[in-house]
C-alpha positions, 0 to 999 in steps of 0.5 A: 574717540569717547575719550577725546570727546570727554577730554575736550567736553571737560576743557570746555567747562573749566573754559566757561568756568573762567569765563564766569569767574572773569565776569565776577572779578570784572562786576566787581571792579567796575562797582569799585571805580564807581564807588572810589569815584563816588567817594572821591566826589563827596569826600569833603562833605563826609569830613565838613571841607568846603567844596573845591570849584575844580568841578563844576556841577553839570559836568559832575551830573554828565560824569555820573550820568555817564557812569550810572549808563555805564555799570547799568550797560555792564549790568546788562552784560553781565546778565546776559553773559552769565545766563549764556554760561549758565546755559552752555553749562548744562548743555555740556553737562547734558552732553557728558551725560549722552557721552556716559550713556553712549560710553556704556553702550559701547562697552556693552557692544565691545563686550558683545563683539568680543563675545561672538569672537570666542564664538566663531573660533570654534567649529563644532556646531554643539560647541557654539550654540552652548556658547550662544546661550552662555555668552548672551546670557551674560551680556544682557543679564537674561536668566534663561537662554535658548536656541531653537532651529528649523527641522526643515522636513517637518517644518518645526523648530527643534531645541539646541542648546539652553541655559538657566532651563531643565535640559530635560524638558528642553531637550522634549520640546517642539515648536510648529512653524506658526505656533507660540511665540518663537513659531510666530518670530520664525514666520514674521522674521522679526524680533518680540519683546514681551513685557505683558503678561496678555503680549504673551496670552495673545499667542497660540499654543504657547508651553507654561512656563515652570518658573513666571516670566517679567520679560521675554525677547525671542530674535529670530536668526536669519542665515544667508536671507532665511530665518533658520532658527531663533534665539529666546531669552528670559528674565523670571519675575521681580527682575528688571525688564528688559528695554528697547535697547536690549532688545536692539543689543540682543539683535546685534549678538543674534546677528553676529552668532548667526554668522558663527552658526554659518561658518561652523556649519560651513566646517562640519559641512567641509569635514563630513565632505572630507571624509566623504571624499577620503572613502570614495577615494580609499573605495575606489581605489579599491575597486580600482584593483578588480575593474577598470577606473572608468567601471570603478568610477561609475559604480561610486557615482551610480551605487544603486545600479551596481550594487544591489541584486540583479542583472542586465544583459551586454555583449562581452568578451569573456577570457579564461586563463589556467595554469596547466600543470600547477596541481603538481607544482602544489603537491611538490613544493611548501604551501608558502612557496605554493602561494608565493608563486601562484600570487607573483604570476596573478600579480603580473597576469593581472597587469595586463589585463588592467593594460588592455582595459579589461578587468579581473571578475575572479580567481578560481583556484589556479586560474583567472577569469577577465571581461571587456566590456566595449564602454571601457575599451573604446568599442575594441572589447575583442580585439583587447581580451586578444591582445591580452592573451597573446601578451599573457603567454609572453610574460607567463613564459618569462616568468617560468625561464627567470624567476620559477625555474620550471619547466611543468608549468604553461597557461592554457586561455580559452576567448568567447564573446556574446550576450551574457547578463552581467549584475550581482548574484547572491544575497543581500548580505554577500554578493558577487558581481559576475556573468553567467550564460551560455558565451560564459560556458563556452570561454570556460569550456575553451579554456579547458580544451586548450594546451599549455601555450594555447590560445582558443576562440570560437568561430563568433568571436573569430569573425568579429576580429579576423582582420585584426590577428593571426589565427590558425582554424583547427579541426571542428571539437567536441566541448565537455557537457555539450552536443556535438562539436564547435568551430574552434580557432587557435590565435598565433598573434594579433596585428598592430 
């Protein structure tokens, strides 16, 4: 659009320029006629000839007359048009002249557009304030450059990046929100342009610089309606000042950097939340090996509750299950064989218990401990810990008749439930989440007691699920390490 615009004011200047060289070729033709008349008239005088009557001498006096109104009329004119030419002359010239000037600050805006564009390509927050400083140095001829932001906690601007400055010092510096000059551009939230050494004297606390400053700018950056930092530039003495203009061009860039700041926050913001999410993903798939997704899920929202030392008391239901007969099965076969065994049965054992929403607190030795808690099971913890043990012997016995081949192994399973406190024992440095109590021991001691092929519970969690399963009452036993004996039930099936 500039170029069409000089285009057409330079055709309106040769334009006038005809127009003037028109009226001096016609000024000149009209004194011609009038002296070739006049020449004509007087002729015979100039050469001694006697007058002709062909004129006579008043209309002779009309057709001067006439004449003389006529060269003085076109005189006029004349006048007046050349002073009109002169006149849209130089209002074109003045014009060509903003034309120029408004060029100029057209290439300087490309410049600063094309500036910011390089800036807002790249992500990393680093990488586009060290831009900042270089870009905007180059394009208003500063001699030093800053970018300050706002530490929010401590409301003070910290340094960024800088050029044309000891980083070193730099790097030290701090400003309070209200103090100096950038503090007073971060609270007001309007740009300063300095060019008095007492406009700098006027604000507090402000750092002596090791090189004399002719002319500042500071602009504050305001990001989403608030000003989050500021943009300081410098040039040292017996350098130009800097204008209104650049200050009204420093904004525009400060502007437009300040969207790049936005976007490559943005990123970093997005990549940390990516791999924030990517950790919580691979942890709590993790977790997910060891207890239910829901259990999984509310450890990763509330890690403070679950995972920090301590305990709380809950109803659970505790299941033990042992394999009978693997301490001769060890002795028997190669150790690989011993472990490739031992992790195929806890693999599968483990699938049920996973099925039946409970989850597996540990493994001990050849045995597995799992709890169901009545948040992950729906209010049925019992009736689940149950139906996993029945489904247990099934699938251990399918698993000794097609794949093991051996006849001296069997899963013996002990069920308790109670009030037990469940939470993390051990240090700060190595934990483990489990549950201890009297039910805790009871489970274990059940387990134990019964055979291969065994499904024992006591008579408490008898009576919680009784019209729910099968279950055979055996003769009251004694427990190892307790006094007197328990009501014991063996479980021969659960009810769908």
């Amino acid at each position: 659009m500039t170029i069409e615009y000089r285009e057409k004011t330079l055709a309106e200047l040769v334009e006038l320029e005809k127009q003037d060289w028109n009226l001096r070729l016609s000024a000149i033709l009209m004194i011609f006629l009038l002296t070739f008349s006049l020449s004509i008239f007087f002729m015979p005088d100039l050469l001694n000839m006697e007058h002709t009557n062909v004129i006579k001498p008043e209309e002779l006096d009309r057709y001067l007359g006439f004449l003389g109104l006529l060269v003085l009329l076109y005189a006029i004119y004349s006048m007046r048009k050349h002073e009109e030419i002169k006149r849209l002359r130089y209002e074109l010239m003045e014009k060509g002249m903003e034309v120029n000037k408004l060029s100029q600050v057209l290439n300087e805006l490309r410049n600063i557009f094309e500036l910011v564009a390089t800036i807002n390509i790249h992500g990393d927050l680093g990488k586009v304030f060290d831009l900042i400083v270089k870009d905007i140095c180059a394009a208003l001829r500063a001699d030093a450059s800053s970018v300050m932001l706002i530490e929010e906690n401590i409301d003070t601007l910290l340094p960024k990046a800088c050029r044309g400055i000891n980083d070193e010092l730099f790097s030290q510096s701090r400003v309070k929100l209200g103090e100096g000059i950038a503090g007073w551009v971060v609270e007001e939230g309007k740009p300063l342009l300095l060019n008095r050494d007492e406009d700098i004297i006027k604000f507090r606390n402000v750092p002596k610089k090791v090189q004399p400053i002719s002319s500042a700018m500071c602009i504050p950056i305001i990001i989403d309606g608030k000003v989050t930092g500021v943009v300081n530039l410098n040039r040292y003495k017996g350098k130009e000042k800097f204008s209104e203009r650049d200050l009204k061009l420093a904004q525009i860039f400060v502007h437009d950097a300040a969207m790049a700041i936005r976007s490559a926050r943005l990123m970093e913001d997005s990549k940390q939340r990516m791999v924030l999410e990517e950790k919580n993903r691979l942890l709590f798939k993790f977790l997910s090996r060891y207890v239910p997704e829901k259990m999984a899920s509310q450890i990763l929202e509330d890690p403070g509750r679950y995972l920090t030392l301590g305990g709380e008391r809950a109803d659970l239901t505790i299941l033990f299950a042992d394999i009978r007969g693997f301490t001769h099965f060890a002795a028997t076969n190669e150790p690989e064989k011993v472990v490739e065994t031992l992790n195929h049965i806890f693999t599968e054992l483990t699938k049920v218990v996973f099925a039946n929403s409970g989850y597996i607190n540990k493994f001990i030795g050849d045995c597995l401990m799992s709890i169901y808690d009545k948040q992950y099971t729906g209010g049925n913890e019992v009736f689940m810990a149950l139906k996993t043990a029945v489904e247990m012997q099934g699938v251990f016995k399918k698993i000794i008749e097609e794949q093991i081949h051996s006849n001296g192994l069997s899963l013996g399973i002990g069920v308790n439930s109670g009030e037990v406190v469940i939470g993390n024992i051990g240090s700060e440095d190595l934990m483990d989440y489990t549950v201890i109590g009297d039910n805790v021991n009871i489970a274990l001691l059940l387990e134990e007691q019964a055979k291969g092929g065994q499904i024992l519970i006591s008579r408490d969690t008898y009576q919680r699920i009784q019209d729910k399963i099968e279950a055979k009452r055996l003769p009251p036993q004694p427990l190892r390490g307790r006094a007197g004996e328990i009501e014991v039930y063996e479980v021969l099936g659960v009810k769908k």
